[in-house]
MOPAC internal coordinates of N, CA, C and O (Angstrom, degrees):
PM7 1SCF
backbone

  N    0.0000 0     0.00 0     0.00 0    0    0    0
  C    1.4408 1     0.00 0     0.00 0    1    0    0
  C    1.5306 1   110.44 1     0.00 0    2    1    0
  O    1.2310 1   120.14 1   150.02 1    3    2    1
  N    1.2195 1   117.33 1   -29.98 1    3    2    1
  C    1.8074 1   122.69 1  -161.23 1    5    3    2
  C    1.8617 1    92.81 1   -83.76 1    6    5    3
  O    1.2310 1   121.33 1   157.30 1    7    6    5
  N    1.6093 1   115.06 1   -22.70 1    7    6    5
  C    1.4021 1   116.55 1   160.56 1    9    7    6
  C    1.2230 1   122.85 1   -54.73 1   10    9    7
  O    1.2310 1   113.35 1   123.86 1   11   10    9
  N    1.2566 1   130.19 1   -56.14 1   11   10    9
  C    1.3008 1   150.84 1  -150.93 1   13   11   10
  C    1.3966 1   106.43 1   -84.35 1   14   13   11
  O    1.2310 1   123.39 1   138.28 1   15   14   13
  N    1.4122 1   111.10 1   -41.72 1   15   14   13
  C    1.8847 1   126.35 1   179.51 1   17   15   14
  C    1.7351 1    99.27 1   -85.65 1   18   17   15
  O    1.2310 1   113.96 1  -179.37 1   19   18   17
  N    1.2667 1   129.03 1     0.63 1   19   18   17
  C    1.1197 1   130.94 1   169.92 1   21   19   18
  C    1.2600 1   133.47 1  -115.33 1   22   21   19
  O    1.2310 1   121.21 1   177.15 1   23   22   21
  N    1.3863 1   115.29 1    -2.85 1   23   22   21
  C    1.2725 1   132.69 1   147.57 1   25   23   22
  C    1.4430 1   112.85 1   -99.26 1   26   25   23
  O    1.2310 1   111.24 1   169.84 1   27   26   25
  N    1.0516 1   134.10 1   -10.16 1   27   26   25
  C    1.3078 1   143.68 1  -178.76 1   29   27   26
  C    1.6440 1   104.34 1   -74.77 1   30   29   27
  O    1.2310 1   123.36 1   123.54 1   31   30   29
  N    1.3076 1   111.16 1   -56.46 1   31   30   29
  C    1.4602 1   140.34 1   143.79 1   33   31   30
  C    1.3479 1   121.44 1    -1.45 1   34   33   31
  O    1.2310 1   126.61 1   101.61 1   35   34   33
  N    1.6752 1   104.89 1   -78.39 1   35   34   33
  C    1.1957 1   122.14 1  -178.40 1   37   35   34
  C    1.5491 1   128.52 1   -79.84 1   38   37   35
  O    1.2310 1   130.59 1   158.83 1   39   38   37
  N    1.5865 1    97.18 1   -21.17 1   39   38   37
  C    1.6938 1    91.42 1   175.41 1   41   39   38
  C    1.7522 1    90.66 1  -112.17 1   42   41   39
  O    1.2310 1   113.48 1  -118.21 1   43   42   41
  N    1.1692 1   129.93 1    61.79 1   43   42   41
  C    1.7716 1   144.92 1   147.80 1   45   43   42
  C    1.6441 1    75.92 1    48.43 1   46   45   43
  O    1.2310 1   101.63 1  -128.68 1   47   46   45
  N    1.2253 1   151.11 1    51.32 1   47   46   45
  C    1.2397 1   118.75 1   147.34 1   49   47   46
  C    1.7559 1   118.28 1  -108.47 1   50   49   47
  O    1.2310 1   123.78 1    -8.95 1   51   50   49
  N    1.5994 1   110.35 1   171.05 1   51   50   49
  C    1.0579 1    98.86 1  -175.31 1   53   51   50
  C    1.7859 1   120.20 1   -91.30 1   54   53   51
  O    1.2310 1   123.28 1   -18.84 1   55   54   53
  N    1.2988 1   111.33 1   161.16 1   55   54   53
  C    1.7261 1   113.39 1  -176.09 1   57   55   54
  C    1.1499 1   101.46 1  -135.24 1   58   57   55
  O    1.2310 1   123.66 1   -33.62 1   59   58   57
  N    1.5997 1   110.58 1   146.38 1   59   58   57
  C    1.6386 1   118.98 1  -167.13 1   61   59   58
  C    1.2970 1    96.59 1  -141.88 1   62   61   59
  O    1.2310 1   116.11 1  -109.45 1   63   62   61
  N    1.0556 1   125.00 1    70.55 1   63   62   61
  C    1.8936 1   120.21 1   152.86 1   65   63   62
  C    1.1442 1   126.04 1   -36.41 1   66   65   63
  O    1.2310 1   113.65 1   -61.27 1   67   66   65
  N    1.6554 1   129.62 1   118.73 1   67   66   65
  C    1.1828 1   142.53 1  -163.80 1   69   67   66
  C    1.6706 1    84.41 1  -127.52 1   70   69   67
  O    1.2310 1   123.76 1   -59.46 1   71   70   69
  N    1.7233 1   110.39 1   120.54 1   71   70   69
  C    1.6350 1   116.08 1   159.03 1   73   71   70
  C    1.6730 1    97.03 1  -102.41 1   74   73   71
  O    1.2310 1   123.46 1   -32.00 1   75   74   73
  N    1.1186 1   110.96 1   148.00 1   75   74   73
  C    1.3927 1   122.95 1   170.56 1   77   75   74
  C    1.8024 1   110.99 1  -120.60 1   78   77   75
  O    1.2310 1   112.16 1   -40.94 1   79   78   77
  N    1.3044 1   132.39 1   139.06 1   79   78   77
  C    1.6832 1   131.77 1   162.93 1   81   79   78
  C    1.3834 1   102.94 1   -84.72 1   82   81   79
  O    1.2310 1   120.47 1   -31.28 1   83   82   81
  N    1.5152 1   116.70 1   148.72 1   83   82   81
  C    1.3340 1   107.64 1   174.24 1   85   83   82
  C    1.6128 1    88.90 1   -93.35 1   86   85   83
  O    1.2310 1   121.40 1   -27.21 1   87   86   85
  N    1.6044 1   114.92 1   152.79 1   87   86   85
  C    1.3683 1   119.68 1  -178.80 1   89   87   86
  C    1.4147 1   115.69 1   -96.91 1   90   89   87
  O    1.2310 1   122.05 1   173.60 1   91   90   89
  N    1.4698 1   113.68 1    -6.40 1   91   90   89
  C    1.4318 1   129.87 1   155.35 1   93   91   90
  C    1.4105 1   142.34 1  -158.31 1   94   93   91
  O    1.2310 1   111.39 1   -63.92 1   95   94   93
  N    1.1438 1   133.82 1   116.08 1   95   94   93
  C    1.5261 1   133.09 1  -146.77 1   97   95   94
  C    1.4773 1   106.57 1   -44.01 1   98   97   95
  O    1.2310 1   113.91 1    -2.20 1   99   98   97
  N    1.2140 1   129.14 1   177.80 1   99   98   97
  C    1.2593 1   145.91 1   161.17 1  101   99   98
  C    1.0573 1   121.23 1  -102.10 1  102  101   99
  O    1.2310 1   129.98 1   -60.12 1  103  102  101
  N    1.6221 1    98.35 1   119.88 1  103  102  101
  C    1.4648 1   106.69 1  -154.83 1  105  103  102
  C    1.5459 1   106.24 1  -107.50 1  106  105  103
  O    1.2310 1   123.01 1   -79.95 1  107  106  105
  N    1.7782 1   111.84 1   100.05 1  107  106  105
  C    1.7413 1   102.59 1   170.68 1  109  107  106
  C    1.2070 1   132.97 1   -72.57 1  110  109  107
  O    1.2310 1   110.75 1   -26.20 1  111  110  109
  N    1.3721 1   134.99 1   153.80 1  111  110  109
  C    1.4672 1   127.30 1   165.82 1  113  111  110
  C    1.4404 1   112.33 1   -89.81 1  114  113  111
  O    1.2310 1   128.98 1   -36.59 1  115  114  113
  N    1.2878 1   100.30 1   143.41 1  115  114  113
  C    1.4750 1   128.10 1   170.28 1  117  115  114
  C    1.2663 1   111.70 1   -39.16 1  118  117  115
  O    1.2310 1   122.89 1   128.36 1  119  118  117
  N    1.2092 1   112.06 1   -51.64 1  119  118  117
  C    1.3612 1   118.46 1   173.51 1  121  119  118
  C    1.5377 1   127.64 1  -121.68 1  122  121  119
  O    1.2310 1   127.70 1   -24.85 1  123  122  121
  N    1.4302 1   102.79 1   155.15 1  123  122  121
  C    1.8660 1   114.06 1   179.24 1  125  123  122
  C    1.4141 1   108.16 1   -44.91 1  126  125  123
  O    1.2310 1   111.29 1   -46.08 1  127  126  125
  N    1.0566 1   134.01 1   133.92 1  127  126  125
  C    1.8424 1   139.16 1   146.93 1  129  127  126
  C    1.5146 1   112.23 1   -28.21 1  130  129  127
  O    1.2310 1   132.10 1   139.65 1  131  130  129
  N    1.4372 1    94.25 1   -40.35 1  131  130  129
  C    1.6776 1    93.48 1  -175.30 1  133  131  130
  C    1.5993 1   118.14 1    67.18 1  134  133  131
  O    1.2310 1   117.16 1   132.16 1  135  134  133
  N    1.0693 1   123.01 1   -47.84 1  135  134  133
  C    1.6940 1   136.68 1  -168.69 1  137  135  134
  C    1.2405 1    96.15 1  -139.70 1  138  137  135
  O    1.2310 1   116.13 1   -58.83 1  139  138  137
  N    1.1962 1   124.96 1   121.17 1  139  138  137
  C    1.6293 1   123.31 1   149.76 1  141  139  138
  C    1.7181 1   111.07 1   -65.21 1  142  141  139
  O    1.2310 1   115.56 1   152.91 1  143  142  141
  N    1.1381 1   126.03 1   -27.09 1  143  142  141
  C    1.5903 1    98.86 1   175.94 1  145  143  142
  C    1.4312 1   115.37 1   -53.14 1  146  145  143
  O    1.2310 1   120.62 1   161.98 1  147  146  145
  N    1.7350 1   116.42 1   -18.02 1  147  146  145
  C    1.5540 1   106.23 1  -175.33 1  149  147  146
  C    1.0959 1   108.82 1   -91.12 1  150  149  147
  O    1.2310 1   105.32 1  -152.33 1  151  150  149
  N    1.2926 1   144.79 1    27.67 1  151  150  149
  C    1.4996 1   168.23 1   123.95 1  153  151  150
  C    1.4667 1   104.24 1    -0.56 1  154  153  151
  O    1.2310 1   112.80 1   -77.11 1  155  154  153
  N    1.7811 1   131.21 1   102.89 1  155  154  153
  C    1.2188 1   114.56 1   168.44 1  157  155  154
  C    1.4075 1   117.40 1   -99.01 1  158  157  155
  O    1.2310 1   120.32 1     2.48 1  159  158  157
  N    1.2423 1   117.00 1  -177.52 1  159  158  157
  C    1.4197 1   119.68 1  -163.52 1  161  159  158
  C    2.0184 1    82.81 1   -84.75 1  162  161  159
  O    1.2310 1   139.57 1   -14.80 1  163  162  161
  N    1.2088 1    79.66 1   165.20 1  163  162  161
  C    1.5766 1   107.63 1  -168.49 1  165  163  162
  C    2.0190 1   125.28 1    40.03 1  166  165  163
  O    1.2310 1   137.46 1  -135.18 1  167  166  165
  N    1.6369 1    83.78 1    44.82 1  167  166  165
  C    1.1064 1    87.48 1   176.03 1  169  167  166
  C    1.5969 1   111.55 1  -112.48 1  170  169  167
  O    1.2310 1   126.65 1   -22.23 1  171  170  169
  N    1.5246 1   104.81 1   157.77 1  171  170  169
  C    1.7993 1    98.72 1  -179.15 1  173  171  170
  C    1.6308 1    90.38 1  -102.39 1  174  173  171
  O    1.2310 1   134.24 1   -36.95 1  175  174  173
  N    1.4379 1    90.06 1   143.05 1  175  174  173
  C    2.2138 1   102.48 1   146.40 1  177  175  174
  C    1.1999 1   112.59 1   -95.74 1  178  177  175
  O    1.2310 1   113.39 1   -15.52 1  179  178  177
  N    1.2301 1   130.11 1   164.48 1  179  178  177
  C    1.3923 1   117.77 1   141.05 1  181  179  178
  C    1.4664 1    93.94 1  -137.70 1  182  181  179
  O    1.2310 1   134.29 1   -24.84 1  183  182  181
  N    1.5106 1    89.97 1   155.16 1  183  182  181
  C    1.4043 1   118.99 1  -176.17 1  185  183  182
  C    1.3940 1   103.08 1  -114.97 1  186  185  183
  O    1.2310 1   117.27 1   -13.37 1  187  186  185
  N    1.6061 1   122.79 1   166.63 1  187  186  185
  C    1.2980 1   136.93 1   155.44 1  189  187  186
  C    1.5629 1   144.80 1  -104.05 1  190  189  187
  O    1.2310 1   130.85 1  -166.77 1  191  190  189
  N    1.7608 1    96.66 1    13.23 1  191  190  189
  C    1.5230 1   115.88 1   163.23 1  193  191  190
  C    1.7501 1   100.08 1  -159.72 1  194  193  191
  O    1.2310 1   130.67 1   -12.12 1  195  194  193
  N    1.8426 1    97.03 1   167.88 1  195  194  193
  C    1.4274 1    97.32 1  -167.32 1  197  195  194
  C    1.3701 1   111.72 1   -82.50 1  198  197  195
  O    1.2310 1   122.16 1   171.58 1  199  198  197
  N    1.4402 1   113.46 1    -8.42 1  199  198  197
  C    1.4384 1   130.24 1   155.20 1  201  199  198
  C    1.2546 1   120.29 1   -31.86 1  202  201  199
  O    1.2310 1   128.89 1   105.47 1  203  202  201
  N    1.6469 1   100.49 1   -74.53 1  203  202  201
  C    1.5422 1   116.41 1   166.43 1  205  203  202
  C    0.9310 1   140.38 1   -36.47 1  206  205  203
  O    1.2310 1   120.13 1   151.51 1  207  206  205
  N    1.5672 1   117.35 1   -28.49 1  207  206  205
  C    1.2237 1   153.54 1  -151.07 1  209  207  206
  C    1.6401 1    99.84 1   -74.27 1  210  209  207
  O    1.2310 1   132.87 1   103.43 1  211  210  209
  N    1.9700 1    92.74 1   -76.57 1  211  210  209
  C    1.0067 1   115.66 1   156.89 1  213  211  210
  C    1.7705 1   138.60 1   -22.61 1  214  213  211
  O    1.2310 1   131.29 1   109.34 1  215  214  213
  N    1.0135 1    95.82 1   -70.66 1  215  214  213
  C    1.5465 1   115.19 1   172.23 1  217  215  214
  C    1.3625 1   109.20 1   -58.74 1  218  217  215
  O    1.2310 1   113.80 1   141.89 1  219  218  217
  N    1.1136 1   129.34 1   -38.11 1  219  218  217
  C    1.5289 1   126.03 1   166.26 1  221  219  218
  C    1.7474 1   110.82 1   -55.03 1  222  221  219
  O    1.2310 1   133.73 1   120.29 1  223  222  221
  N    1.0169 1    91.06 1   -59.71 1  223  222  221
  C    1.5688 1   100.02 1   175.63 1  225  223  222
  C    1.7951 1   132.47 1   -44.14 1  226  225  223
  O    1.2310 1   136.08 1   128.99 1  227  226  225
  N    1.1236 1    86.48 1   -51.01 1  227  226  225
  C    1.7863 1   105.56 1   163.44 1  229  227  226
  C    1.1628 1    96.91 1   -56.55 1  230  229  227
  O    1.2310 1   113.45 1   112.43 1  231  230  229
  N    1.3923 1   129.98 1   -67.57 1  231  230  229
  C    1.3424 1   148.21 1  -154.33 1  233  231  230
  C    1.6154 1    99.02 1   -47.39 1  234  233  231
  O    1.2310 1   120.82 1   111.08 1  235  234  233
  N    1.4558 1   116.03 1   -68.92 1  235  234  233
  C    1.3155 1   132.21 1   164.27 1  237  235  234
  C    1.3349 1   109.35 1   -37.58 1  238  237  235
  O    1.2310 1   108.63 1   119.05 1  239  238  237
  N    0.9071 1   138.88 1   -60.95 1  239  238  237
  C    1.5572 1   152.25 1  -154.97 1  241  239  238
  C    1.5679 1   105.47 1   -56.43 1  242  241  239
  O    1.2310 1   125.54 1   116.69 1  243  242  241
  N    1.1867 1   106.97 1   -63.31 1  243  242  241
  C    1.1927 1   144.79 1   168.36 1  245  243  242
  C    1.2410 1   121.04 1   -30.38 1  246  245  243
  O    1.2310 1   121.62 1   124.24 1  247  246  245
  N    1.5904 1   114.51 1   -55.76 1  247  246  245
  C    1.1815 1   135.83 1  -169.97 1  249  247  246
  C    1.3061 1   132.90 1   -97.06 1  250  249  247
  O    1.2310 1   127.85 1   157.93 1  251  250  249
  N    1.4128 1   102.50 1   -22.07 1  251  250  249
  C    1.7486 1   120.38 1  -169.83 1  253  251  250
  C    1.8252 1    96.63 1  -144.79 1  254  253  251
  O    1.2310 1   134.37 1     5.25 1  255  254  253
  N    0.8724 1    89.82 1  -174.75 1  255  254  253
  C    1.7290 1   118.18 1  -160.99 1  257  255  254
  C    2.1050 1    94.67 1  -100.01 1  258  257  255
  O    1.2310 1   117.45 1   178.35 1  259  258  257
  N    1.2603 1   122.45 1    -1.65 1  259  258  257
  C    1.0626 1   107.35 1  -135.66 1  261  259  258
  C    1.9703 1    95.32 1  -116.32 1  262  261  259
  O    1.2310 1   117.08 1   -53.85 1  263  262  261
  N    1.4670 1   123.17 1   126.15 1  263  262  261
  C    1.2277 1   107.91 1  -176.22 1  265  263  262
  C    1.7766 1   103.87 1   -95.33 1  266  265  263
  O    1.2310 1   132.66 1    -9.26 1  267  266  265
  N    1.2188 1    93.16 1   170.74 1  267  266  265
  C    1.5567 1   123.59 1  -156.95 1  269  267  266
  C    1.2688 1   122.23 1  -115.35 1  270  269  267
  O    1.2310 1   120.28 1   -73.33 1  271  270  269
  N    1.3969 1   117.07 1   106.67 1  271  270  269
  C    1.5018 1   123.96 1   174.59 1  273  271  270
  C    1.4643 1   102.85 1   -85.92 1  274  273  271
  O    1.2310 1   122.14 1   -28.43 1  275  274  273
  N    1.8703 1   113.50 1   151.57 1  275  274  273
  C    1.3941 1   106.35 1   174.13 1  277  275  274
  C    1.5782 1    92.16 1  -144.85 1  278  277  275
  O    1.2310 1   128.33 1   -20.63 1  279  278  277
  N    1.8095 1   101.57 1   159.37 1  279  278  277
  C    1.3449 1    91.03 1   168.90 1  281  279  278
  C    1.9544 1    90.89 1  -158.06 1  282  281  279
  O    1.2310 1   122.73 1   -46.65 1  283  282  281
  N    1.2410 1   112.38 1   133.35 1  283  282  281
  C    1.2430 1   113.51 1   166.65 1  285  283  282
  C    2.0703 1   113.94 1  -143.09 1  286  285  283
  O    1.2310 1   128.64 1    -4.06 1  287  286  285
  N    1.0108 1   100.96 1   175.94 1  287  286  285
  C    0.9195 1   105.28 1  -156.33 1  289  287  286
  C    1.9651 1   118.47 1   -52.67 1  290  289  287
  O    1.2310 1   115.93 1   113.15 1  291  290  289
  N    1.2873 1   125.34 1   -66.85 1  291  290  289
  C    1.1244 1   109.06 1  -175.97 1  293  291  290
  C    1.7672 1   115.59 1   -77.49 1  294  293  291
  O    1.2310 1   125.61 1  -124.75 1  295  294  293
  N    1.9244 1   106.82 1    55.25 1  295  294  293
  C    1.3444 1   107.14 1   175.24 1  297  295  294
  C    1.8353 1    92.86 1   -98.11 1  298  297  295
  O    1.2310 1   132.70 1   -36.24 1  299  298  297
  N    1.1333 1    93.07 1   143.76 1  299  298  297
  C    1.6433 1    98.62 1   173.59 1  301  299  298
  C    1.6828 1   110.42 1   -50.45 1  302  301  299
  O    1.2310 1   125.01 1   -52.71 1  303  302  301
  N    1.4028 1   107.98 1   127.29 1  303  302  301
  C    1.3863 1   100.78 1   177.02 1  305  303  302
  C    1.4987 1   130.82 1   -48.17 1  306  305  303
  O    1.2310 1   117.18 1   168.69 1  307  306  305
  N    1.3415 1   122.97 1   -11.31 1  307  306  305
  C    1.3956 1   131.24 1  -159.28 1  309  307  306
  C    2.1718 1    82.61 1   -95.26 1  310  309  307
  O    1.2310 1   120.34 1   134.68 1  311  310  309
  N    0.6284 1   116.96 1   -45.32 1  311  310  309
  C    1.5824 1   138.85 1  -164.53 1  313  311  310
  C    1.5483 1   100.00 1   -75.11 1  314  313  311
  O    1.2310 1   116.20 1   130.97 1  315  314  313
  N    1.5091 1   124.83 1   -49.03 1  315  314  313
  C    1.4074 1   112.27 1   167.26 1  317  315  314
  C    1.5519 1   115.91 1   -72.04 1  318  317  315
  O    1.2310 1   114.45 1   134.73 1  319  318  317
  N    1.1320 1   128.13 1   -45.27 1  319  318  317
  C    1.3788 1   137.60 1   131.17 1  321  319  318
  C    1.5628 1   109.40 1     0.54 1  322  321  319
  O    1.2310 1   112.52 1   129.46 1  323  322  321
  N    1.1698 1   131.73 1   -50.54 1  323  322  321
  C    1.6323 1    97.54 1  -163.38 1  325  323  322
  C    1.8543 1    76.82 1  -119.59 1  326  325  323
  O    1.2310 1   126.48 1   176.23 1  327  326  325
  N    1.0050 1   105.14 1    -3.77 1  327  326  325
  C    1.8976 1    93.07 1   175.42 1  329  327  326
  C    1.7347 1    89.07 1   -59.61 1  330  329  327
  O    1.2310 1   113.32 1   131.86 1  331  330  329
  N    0.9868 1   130.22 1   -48.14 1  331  330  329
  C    1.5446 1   136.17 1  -164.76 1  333  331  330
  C    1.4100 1    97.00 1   -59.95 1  334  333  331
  O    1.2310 1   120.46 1   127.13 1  335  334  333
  N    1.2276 1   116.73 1   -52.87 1  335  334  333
  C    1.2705 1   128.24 1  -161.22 1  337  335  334
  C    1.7391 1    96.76 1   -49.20 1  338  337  335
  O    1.2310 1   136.71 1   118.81 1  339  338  337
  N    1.6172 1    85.24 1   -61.19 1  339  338  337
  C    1.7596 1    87.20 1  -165.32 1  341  339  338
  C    1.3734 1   117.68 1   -47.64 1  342  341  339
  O    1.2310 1   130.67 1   135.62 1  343  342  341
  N    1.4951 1    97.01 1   -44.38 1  343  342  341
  C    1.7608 1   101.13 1  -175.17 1  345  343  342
  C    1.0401 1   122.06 1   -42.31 1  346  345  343
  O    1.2310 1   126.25 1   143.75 1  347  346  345
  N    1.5521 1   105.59 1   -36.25 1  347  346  345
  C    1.7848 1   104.20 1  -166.73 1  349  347  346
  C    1.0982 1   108.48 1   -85.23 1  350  349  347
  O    1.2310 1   114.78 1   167.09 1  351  350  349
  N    1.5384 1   127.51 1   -12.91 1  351  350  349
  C    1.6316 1   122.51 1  -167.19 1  353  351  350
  C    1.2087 1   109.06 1   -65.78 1  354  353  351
  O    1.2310 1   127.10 1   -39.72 1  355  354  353
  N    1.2490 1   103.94 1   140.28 1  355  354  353
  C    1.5990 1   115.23 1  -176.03 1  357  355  354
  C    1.8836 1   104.02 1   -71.36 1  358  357  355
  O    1.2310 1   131.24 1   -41.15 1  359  358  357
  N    1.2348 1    95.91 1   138.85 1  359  358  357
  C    2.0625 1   101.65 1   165.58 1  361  359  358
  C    1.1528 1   105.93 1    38.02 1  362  361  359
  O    1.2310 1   128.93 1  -116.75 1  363  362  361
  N    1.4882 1   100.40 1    63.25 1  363  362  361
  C    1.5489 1   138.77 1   157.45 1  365  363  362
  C    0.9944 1   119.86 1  -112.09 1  366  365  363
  O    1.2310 1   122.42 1   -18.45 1  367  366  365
  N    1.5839 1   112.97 1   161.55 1  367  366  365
  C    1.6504 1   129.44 1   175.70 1  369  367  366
  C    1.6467 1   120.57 1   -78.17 1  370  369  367
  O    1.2310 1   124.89 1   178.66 1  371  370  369
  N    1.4630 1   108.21 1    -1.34 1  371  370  369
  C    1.4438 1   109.89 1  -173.50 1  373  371  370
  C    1.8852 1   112.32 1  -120.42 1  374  373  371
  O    1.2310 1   119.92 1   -74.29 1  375  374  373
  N    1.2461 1   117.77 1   105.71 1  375  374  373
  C    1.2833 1   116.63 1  -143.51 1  377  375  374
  C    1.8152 1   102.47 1  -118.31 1  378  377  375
  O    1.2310 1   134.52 1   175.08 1  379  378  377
  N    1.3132 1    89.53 1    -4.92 1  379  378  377
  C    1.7243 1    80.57 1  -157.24 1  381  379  378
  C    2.4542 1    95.03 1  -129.56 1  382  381  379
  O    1.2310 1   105.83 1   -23.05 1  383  382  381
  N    0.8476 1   143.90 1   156.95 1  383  382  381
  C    1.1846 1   151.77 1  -178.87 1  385  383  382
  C    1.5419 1   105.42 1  -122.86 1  386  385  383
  O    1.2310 1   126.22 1   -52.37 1  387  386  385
  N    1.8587 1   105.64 1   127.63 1  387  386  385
  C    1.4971 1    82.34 1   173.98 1  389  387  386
  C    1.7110 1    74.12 1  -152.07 1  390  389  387
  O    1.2310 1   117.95 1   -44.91 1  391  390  389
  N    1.4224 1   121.52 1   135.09 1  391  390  389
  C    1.0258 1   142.55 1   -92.21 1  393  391  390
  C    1.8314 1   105.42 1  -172.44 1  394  393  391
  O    1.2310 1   107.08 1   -48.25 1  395  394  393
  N    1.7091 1   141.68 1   131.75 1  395  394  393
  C    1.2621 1   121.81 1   144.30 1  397  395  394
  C    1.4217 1    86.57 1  -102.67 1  398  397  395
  O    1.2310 1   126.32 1    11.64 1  399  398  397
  N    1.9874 1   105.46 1  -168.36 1  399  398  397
  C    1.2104 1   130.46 1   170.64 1  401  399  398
  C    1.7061 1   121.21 1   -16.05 1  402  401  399
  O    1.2310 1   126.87 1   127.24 1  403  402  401
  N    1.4602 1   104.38 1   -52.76 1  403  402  401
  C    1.0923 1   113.37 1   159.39 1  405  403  402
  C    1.3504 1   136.40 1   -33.80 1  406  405  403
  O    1.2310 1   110.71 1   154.59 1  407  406  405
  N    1.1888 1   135.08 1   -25.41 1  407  406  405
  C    1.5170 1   123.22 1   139.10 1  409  407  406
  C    0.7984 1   145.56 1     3.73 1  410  409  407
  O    1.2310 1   127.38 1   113.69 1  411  410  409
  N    1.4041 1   103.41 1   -66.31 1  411  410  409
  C    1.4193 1   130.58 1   167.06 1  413  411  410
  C    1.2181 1   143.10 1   -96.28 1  414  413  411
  O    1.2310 1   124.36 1  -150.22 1  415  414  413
  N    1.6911 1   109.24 1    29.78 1  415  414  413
  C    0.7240 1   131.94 1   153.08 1  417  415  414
  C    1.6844 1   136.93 1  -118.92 1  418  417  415
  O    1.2310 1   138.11 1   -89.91 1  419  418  417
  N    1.9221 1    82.51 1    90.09 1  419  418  417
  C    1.7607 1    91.20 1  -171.36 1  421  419  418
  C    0.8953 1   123.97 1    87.73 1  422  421  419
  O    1.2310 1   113.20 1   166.20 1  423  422  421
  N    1.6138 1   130.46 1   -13.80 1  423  422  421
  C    1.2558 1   108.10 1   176.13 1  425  423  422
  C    1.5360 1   108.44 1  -116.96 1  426  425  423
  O    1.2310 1   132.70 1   160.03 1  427  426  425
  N    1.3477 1    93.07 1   -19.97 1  427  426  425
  C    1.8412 1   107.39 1   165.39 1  429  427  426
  C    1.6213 1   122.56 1   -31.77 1  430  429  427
  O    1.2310 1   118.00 1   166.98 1  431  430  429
  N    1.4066 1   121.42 1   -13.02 1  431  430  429
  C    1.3729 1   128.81 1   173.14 1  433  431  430
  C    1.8352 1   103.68 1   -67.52 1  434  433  431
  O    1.2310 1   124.52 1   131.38 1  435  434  433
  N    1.6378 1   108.92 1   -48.62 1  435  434  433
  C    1.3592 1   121.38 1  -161.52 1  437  435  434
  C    1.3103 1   107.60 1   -59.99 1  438  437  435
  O    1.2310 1   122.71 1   154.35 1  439  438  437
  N    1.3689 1   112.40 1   -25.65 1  439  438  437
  C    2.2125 1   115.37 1  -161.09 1  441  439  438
  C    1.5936 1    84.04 1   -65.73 1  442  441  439
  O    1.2310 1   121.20 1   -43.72 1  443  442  441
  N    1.3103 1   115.30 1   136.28 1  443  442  441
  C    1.6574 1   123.94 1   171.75 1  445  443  442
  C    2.0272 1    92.98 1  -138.22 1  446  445  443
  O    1.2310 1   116.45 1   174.50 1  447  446  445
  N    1.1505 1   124.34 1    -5.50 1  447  446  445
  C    1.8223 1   115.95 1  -161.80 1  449  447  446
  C    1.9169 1    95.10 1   -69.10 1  450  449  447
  O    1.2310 1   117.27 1   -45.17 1  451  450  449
  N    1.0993 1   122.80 1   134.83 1  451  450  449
  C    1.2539 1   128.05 1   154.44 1  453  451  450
  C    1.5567 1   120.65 1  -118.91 1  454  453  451
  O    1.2310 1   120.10 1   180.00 1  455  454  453

């Protein structure tokens, strides 16, 4: 961070640090999914390319009844932003999050589904 506020610094621009709490841990399973059709609603994937991303999604699509929010990194922030949005809306069509690293970046405040 003392990088980022120091180049921020030097070329006169402005920086706005946003801390967020997570409001509930992240909870892994013991075990692999094994099958994405056994995919429940309000569950996250994460993947490790936007490829992946993808292909999960189809995969899901495909398999279950269940629609699909995504958000990875070079999605325009306004666009990962309401992917969040959607997720959380109550008695909606989008039930499941599938997700890279990017998550957690910034928009990780918005996930509220339990």
């Amino acid at each position: 961070m003392k990088m980022i506020t120091k180049i921020c610094h030097e070329l006169e621009e402005d920086l706005t640090i946003k801390r967020y709490e997570c409001l509930k841990p992240l909870q892994v399973e013991e075990e692999s999914l094994r099958d994405l059709k056994y995919v429940q609603p309000v569950d996250c994937i994460v993947a490790f390319s936007r490829r992946t991303v993808y292909e999960i999604k189809i995969s899901i699509v495909e398999s279950t009844t269940y629609g699909c929010c995504i958000i990875y990194g070079s999605l325009p922030s306004y666009t990962r932003q309401r992917q969040a949005e959607l997720f959380n809306e109550e008695n909606n069509y989008f039930d499941i999050l599938i997700a890279t690293d990017a998550v957690g970046m910034g928009t990780m405040h918005n996930f509220r589904k339990l």
